[in-house]
MIVO-267557 format. One record per residue: y, x, z of N, C-alpha, C, O in turn. Coordinates in steps of 0.2 Angstrom, whole numbers, plus 2048, in hexadecimal, padded with zeros to 3 digits. Atoms other than C-alpha are relative to their C-alpha. Last residue first. Example, Ala and Ser with C-alpha at 12.3 -4.5 7.8 and 13.67 -1.06 7.14 Angstrom:
! MIVO-267557
 nyy nxx nzz cayy caxx cazz cyy cxx czz oyy oxx ozz
 7FA 7FC 7FF  7FB  844  824 805 7FC 803 80B 7FF 804
 7FA 804 800  7EA  83E  827 806 804 800 805 809 803
//
This chain:
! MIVO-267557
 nyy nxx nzz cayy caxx cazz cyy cxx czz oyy oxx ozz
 7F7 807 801  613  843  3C5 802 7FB 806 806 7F7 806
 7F9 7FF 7FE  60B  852  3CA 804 7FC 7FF 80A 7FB 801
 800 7FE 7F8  5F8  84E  3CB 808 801 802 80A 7FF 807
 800 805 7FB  5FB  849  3BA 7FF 7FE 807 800 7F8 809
 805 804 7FC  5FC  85A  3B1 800 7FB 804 803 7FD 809
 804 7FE 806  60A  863  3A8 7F9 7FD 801 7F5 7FD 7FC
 807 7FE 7FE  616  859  3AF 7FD 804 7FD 7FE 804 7F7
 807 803 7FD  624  856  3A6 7FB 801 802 7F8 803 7FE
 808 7FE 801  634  85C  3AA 7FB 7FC 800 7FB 7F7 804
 804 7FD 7F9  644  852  3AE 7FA 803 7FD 7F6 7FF 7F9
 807 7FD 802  653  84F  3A3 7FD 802 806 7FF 805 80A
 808 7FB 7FC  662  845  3A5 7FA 801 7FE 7F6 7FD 7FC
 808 7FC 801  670  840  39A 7FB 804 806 7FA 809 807
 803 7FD 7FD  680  836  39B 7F9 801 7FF 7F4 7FD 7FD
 806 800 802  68F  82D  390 7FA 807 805 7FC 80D 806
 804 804 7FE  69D  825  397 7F7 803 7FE 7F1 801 800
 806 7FE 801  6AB  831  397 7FA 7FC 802 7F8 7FD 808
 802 7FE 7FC  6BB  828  39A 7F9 801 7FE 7F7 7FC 7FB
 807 7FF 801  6C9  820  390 7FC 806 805 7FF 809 809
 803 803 7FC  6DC  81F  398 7F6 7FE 801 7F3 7FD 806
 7FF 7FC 7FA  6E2  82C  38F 7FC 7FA 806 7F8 7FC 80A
 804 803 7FC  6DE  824  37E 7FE 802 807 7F8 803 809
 7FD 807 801  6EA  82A  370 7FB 7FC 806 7FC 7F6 805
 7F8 801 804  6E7  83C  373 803 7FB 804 807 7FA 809
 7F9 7FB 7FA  6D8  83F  37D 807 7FE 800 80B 7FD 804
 800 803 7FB  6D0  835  371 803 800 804 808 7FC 806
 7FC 806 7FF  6D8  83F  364 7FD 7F9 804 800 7F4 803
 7FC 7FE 7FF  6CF  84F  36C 804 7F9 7FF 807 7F5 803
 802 7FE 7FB  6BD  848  36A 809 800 803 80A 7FB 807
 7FF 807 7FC  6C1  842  35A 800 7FF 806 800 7F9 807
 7F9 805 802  6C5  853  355 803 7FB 805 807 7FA 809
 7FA 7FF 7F6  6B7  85B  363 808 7FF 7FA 80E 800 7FC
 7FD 7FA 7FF  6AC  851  357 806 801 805 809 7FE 809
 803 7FA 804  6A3  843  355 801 806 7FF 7FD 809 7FC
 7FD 7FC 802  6AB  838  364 7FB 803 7FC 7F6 805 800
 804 7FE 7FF  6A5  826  366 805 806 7FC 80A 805 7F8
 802 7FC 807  6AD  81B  36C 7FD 804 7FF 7FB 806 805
 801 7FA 801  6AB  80C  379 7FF 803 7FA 7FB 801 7F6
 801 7FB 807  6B4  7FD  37B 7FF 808 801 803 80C 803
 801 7F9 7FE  6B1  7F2  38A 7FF 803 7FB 7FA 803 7F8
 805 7FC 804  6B7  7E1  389 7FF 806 7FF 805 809 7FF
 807 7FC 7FC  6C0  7DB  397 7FC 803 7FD 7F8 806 800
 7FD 7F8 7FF  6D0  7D8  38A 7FC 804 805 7FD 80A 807
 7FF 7FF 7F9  6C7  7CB  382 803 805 803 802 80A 800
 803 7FF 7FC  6C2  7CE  36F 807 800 809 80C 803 809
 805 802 7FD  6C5  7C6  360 7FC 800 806 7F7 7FD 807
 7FE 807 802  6D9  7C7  35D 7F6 7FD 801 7F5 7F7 803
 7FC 805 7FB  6DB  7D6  368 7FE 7F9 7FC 7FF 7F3 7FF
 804 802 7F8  6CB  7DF  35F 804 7FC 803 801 7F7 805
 806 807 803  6D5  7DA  34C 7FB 800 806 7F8 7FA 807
 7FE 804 801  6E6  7E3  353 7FC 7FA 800 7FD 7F4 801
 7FF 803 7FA  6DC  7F2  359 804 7F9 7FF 802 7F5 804
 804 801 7FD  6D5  7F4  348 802 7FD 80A 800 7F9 80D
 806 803 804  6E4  7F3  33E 7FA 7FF 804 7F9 7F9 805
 7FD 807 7FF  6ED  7FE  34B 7FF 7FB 7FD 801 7F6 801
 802 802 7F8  6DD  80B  349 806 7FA 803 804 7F6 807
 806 802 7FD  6DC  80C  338 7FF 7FD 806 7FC 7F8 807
 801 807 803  6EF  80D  333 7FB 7FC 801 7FC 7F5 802
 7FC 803 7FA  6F1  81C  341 7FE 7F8 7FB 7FB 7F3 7FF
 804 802 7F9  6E1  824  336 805 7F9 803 802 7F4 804
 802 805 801  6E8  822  326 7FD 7FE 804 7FB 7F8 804
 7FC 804 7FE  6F4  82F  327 7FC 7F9 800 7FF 7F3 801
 7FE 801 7F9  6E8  83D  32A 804 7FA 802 803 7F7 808
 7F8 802 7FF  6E1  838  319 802 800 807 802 7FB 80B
 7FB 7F9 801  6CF  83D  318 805 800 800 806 806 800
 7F8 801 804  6CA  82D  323 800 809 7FE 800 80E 801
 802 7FB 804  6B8  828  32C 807 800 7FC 80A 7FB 7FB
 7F9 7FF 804  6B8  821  33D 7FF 805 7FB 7FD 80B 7FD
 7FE 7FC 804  6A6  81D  344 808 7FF 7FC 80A 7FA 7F9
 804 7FE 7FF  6A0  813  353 802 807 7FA 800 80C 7FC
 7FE 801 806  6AE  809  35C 7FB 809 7FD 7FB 80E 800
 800 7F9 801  6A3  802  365 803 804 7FB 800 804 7F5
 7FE 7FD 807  6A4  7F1  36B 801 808 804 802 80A 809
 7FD 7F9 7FF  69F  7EB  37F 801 801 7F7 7FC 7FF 7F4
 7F9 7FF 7FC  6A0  7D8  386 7FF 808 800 801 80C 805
 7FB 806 7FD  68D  7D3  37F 804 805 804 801 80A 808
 800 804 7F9  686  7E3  378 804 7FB 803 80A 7FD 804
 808 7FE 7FE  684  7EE  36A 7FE 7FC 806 7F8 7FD 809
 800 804 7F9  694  7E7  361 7F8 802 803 7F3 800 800
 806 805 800  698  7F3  351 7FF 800 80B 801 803 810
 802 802 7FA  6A7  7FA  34C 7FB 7FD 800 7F9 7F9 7FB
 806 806 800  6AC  803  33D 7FF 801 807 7FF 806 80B
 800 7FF 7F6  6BE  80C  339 7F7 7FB 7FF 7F5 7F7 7FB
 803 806 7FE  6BE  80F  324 7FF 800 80A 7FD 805 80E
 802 7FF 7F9  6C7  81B  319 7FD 7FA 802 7FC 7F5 7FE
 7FC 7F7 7FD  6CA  81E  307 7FE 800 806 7FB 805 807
 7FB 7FF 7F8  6BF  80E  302 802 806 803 7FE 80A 805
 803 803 7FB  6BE  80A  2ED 800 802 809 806 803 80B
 809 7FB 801  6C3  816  2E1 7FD 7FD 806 7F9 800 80A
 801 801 808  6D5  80A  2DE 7F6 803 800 7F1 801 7FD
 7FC 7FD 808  6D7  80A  2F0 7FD 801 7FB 7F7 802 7FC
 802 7FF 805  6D2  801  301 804 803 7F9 80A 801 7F7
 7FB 800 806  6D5  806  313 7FE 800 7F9 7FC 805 7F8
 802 7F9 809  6C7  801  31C 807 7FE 7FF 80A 7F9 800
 7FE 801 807  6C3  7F5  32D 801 807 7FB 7FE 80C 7FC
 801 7FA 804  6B6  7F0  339 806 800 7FB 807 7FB 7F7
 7FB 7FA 7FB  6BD  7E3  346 800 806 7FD 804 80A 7FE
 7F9 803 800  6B8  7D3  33B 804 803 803 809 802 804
 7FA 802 804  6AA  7DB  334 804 7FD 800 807 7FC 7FB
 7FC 806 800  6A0  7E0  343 807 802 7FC 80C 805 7FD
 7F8 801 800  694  7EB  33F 801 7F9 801 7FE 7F4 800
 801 7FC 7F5  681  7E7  348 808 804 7FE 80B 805 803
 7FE 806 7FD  680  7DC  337 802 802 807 804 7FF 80C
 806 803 7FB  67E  7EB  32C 804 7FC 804 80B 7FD 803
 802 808 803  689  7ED  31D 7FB 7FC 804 7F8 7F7 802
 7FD 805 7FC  68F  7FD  325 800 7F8 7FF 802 7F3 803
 7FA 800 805  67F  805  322 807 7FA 803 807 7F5 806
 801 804 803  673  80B  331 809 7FB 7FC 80E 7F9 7FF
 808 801 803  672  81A  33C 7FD 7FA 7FB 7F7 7F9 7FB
 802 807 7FF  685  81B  33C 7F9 7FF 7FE 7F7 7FD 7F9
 7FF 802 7F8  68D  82C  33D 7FC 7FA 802 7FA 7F9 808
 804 807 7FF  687  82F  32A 801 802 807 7FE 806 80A
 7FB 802 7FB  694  83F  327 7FE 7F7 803 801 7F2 804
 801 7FD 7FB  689  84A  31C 803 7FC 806 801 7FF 80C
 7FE 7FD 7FE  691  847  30D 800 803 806 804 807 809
 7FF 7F8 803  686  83E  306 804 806 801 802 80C 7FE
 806 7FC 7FD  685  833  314 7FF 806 7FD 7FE 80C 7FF
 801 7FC 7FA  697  82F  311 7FB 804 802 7FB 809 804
 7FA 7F9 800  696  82C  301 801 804 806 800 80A 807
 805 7FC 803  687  81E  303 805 807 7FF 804 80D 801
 804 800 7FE  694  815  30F 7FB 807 800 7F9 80B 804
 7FC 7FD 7FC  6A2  814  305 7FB 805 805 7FB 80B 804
 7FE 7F9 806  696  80D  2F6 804 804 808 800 807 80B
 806 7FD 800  68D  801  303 803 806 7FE 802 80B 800
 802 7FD 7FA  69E  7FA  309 7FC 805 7FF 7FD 80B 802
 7F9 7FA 7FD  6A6  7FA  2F8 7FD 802 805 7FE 808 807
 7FE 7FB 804  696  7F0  2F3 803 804 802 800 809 804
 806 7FD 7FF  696  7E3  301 7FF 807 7FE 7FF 80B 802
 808 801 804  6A7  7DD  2FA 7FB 805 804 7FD 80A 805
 803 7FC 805  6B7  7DF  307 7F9 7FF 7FD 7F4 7FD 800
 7FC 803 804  6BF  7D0  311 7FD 804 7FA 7FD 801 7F4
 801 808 803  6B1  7D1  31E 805 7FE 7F9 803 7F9 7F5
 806 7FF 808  6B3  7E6  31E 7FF 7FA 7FF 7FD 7F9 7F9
 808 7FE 7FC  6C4  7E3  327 7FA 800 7FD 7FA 7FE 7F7
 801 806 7FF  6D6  7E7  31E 7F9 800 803 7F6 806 803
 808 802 7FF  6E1  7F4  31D 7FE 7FA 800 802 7F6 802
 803 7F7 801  6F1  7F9  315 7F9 7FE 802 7F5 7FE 7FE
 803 801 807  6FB  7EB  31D 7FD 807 7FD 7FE 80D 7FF
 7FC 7FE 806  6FC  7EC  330 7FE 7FE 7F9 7F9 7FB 7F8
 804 7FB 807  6F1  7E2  33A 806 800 7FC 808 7FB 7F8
 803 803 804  6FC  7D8  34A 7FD 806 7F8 801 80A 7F6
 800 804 7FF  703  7DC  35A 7FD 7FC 7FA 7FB 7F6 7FB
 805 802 807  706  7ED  358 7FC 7FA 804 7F8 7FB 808
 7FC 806 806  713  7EF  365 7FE 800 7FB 802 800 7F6
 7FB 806 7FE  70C  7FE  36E 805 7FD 7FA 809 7FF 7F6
 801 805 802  6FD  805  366 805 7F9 805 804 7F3 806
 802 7FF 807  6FD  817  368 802 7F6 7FF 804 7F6 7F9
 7F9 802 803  708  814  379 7FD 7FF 7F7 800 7FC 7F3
 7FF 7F9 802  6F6  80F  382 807 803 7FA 807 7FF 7F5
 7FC 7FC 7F9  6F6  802  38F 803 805 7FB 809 809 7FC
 7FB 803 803  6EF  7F4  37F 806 805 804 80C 805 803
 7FD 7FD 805  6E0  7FF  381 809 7FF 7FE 80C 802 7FA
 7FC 7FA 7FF  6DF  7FC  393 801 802 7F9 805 806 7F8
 7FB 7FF 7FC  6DB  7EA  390 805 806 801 80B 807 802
 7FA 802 804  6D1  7EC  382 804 7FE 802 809 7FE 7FE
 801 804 7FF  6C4  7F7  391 807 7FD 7F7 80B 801 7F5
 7FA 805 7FC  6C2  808  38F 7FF 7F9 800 7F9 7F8 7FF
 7FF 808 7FF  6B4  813  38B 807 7FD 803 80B 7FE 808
 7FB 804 7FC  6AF  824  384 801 7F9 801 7FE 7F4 7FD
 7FE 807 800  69F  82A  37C 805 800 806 804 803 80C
 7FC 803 806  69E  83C  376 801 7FA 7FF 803 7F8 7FA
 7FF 806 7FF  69C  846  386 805 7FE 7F9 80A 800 7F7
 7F8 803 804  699  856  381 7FE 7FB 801 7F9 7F9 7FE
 7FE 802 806  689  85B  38E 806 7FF 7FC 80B 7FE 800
 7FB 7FF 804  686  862  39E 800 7FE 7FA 7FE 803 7F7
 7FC 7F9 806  676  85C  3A1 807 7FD 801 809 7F7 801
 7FA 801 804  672  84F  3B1 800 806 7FE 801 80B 801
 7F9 7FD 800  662  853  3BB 803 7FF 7F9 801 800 7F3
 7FC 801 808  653  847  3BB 805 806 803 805 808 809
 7FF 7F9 803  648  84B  3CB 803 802 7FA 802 808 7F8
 809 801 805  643  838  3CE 801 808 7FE 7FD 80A 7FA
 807 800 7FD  651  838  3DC 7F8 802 7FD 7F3 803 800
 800 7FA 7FB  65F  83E  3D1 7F9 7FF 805 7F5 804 805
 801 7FB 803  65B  82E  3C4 7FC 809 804 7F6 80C 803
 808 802 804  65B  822  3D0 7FE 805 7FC 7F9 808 7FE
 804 7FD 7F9  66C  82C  3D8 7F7 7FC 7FE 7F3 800 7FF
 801 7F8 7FE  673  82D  3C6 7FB 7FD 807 7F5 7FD 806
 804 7FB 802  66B  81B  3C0 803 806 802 7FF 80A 802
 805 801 7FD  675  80F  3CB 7FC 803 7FE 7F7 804 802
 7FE 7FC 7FB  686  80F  3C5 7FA 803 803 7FB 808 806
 802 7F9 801  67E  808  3B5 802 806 805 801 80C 804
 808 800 7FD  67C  7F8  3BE 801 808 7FE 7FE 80D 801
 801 7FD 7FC  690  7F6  3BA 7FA 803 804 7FA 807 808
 801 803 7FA  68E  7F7  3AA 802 801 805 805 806 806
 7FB 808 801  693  801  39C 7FF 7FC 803 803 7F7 800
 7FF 803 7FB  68B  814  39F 806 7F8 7FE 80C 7F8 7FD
 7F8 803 802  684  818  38D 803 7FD 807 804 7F7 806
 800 808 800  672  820  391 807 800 800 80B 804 802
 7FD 7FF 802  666  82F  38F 804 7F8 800 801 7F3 7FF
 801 808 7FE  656  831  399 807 800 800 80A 802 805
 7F8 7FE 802  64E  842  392 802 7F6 7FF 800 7F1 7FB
 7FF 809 801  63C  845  398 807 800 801 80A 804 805
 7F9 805 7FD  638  855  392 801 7F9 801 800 7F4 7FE
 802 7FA 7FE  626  861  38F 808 7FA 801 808 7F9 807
 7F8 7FC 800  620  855  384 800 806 805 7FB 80A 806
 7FD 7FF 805  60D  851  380 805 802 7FE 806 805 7F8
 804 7FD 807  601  856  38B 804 802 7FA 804 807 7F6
 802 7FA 801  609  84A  397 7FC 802 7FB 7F9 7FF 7F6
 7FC 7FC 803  613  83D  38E 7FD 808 801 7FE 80D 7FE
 804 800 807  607  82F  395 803 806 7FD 7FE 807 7F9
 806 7FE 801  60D  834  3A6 7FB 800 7F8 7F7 803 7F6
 804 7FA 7FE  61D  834  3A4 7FB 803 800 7FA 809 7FE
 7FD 7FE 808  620  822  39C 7FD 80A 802 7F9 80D 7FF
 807 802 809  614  81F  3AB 804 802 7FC 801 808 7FB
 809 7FD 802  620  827  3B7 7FB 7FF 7FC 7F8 803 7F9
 7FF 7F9 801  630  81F  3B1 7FB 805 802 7F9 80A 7FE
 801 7FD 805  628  80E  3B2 803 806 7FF 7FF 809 7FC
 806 803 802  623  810  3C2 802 800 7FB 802 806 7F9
 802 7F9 800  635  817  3C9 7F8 7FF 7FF 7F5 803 803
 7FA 7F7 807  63E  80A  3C0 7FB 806 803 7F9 809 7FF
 804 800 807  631  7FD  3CB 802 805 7FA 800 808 7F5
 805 7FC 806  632  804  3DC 7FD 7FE 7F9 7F8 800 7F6
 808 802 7FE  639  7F5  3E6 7FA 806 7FC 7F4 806 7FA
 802 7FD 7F8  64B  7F9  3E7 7F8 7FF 7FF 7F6 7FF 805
 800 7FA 7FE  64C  7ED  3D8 800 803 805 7FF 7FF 809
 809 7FE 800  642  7DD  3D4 804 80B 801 801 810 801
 803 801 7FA  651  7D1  3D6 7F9 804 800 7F4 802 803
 7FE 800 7FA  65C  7DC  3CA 7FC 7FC 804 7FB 800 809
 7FE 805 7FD  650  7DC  3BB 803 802 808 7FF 804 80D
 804 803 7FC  64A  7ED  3B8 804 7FA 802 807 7FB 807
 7FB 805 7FD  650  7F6  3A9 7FB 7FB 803 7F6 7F9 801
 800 802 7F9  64E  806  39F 802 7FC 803 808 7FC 804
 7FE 804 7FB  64E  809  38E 7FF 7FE 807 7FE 7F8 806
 7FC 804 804  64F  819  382 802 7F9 803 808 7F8 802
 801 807 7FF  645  824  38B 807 7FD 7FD 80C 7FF 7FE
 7F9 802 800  644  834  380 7FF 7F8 802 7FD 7F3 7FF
 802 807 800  633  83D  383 808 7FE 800 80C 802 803
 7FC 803 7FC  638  84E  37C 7FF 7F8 801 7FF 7F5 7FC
 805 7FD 7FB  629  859  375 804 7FE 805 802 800 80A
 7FD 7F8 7FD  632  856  364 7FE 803 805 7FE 809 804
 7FF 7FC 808  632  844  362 801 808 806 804 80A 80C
 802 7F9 7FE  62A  837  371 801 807 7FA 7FC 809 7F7
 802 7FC 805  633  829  371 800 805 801 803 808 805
 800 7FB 7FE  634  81C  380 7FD 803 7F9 7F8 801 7F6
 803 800 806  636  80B  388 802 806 7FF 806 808 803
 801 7FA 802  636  803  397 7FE 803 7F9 7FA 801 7F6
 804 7FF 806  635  7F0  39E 804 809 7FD 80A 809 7FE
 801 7FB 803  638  7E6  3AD 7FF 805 7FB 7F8 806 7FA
 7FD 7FE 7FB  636  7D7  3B6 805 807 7FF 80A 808 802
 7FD 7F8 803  62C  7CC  3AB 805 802 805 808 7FE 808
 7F5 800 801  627  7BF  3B6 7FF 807 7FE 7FC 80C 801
 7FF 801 806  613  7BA  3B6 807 7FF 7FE 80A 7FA 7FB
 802 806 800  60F  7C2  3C7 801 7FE 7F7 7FF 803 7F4
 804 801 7F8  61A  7CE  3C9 801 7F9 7FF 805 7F4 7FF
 801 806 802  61C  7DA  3B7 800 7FD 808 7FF 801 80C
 800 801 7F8  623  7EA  3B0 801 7F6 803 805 7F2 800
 7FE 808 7F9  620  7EB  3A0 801 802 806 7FE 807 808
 804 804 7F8  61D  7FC  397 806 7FB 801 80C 7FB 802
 7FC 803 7FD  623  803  383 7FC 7FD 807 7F6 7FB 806
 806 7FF 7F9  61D  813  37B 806 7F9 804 80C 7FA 805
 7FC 7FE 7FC  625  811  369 7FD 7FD 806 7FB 7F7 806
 802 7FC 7FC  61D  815  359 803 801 806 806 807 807
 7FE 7F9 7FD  624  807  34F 7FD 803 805 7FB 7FF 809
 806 7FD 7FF  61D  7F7  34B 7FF 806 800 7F9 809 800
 7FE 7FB 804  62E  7F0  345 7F6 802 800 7F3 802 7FB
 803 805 803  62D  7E4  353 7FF 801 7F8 7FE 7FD 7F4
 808 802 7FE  62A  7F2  35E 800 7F7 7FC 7FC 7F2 7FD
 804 7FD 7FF  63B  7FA  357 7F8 7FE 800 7F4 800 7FC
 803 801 808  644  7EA  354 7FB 805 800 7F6 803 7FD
 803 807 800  641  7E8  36A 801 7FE 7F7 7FD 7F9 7F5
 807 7FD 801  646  7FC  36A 7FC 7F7 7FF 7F7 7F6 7FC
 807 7FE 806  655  7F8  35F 7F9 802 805 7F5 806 802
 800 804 803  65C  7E9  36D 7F9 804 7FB 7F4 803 7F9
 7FB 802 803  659  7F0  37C 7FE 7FF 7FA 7F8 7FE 7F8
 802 7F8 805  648  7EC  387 80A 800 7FE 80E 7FC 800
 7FD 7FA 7F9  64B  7DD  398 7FF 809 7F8 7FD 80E 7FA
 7FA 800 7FC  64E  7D0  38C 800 805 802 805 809 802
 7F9 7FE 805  641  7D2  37F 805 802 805 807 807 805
 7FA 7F9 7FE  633  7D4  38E 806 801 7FC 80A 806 7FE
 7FE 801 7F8  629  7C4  38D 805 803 802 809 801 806
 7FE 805 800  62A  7C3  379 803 800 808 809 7FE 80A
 7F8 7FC 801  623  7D4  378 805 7F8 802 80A 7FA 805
 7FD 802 7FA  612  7CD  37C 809 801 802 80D 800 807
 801 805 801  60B  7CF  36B 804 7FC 808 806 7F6 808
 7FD 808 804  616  7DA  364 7FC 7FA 803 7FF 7F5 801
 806 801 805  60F  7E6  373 804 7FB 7FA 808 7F7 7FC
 7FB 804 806  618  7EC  383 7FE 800 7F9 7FE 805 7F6
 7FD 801 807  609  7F4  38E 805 7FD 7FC 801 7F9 7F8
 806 802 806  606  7F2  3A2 805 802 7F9 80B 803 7F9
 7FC 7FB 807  60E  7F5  3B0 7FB 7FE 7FD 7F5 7FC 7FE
 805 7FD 806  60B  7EB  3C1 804 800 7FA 80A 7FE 7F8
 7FE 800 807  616  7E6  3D0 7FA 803 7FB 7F7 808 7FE
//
């Protein structure tokens, strides 16, 4: 196998194997360390990587299933390493388990010298199947009145909603909800006269998985409306294998996971390993 560069100009070969923003990223023209892995003229592989703060942060990972077991995950995670001597001091390899394949990074991981932090787990996951399990949303069989989805709402109302929140500090969503990576027929708002009091938002990050990404409400009462309005509009577009994970912001929403979603489960995970301080150790 051979390693080499990820380039706009070659980028074309590797979209597949990158995820979605490092592949806007490097077409974007962003400062972001990306390697091939190649056999013969088959892309096979591809890696990618931010260097902030003195923490390299791998961001993608991914070896075509007929090219694994052969030493390519652990070539490109030594290059991404070795270019980073000098200059970090962590390699930090941080990931959403939602696959089955991803059973497969702790012991891949654990062999390269990664160790798993303890951290607050703030992605959960269930399926749309088990959500219908849960009593919070037994016999809710169709979207209450009171809310409605951001497709039905003006652009406008979205952005002003939006811009308020940031100003307040409470931007959960690295990009507005008028973005296309929501999905407006599962997002929805309560609206009133000062435009939107509350707002549930989802976004689809991946074929057969939604997220529900941010929940915003000062109205305790406006939560239950939120979320059976929302769960009514995933039964009606999505599968019940589909894999919803959320995201918690606080040990609130941490807590009303807990609550109304007993059957959700801790999907999120992080390993760090030293980096060298010299190339003879990698």
């Amino acid at each position: 196998m051979e390693i080499g560069w990820i380039s706009q100009e070659n980028l074309v070969c590797f979209r597949s194997l990158l995820l979605p923003d490092v592949v806007a990223a490097l077409d974007k023209g962003e400062p972001v360390t990306a390697l091939g892995l190649s056999e013969g003229k088959i892309a096979c592989g591809a890696a990618a990587a931010w260097l902030r703060g003195g923490t390299l942060e791998v961001r993608s990972l991914y070896v075509a299933p007929d090219y694994r077991c052969q030493g390519g995950g652990r070539l490109l995670l030594d290059n991404l390493m070795e270019i980073a001597v000098g200059q970090g001091e962590i390699a930090n390899v941080s990931y959403t388990s939602t696959r089955p394949d991803h059973d497969t990074l702790p012991p891949f991981l654990t062999a390269l010298g990664f160790e798993r932090q303890k951290v607050s787990e703030n992605l959960y996951c269930l399926t749309v199947g088990e959500l219908a399990q849960s009593r919070f949303f037994d016999g809710v069989t169709s979207a209450p009145s009171g809310a409605v989805t951001f497709a039905e709402l003006p652009r406008v109302a979205l952005a002003s909603a939006y811009r308020e929140a940031v100003a307040k500090g409470e931007d959960y969503l690295p990009f507005p909800l008028t973005d296309p990576s929501v999905d407006a027929r599962i997002s929805v708002a309560v609206p009133d006269k000062n435009g939107i009091r509350a707002f549930a938002a989802f976004t689809a990050p991946e074929p057969g998985r939604i997220e529900l990404a941010w929940v915003q409400s000062s109205r305790s009462q406006d939560m239950p409306l939120l979320l059976h309005a929302a769960y009514a509009r995933v039964r009606e577009h999505y599968p019940p294998e589909t894999v919803l994970t959320i995201q918690a912001v606080s040990s609130a929403s941490a807590a009303l996971v807990a609550a109304l979603l007993p059957q959700s489960r801790p999907i999120s995970h992080t390993y760090i390993r030293a980096i060298p301080t010299d190339r003879r150790s990698i």
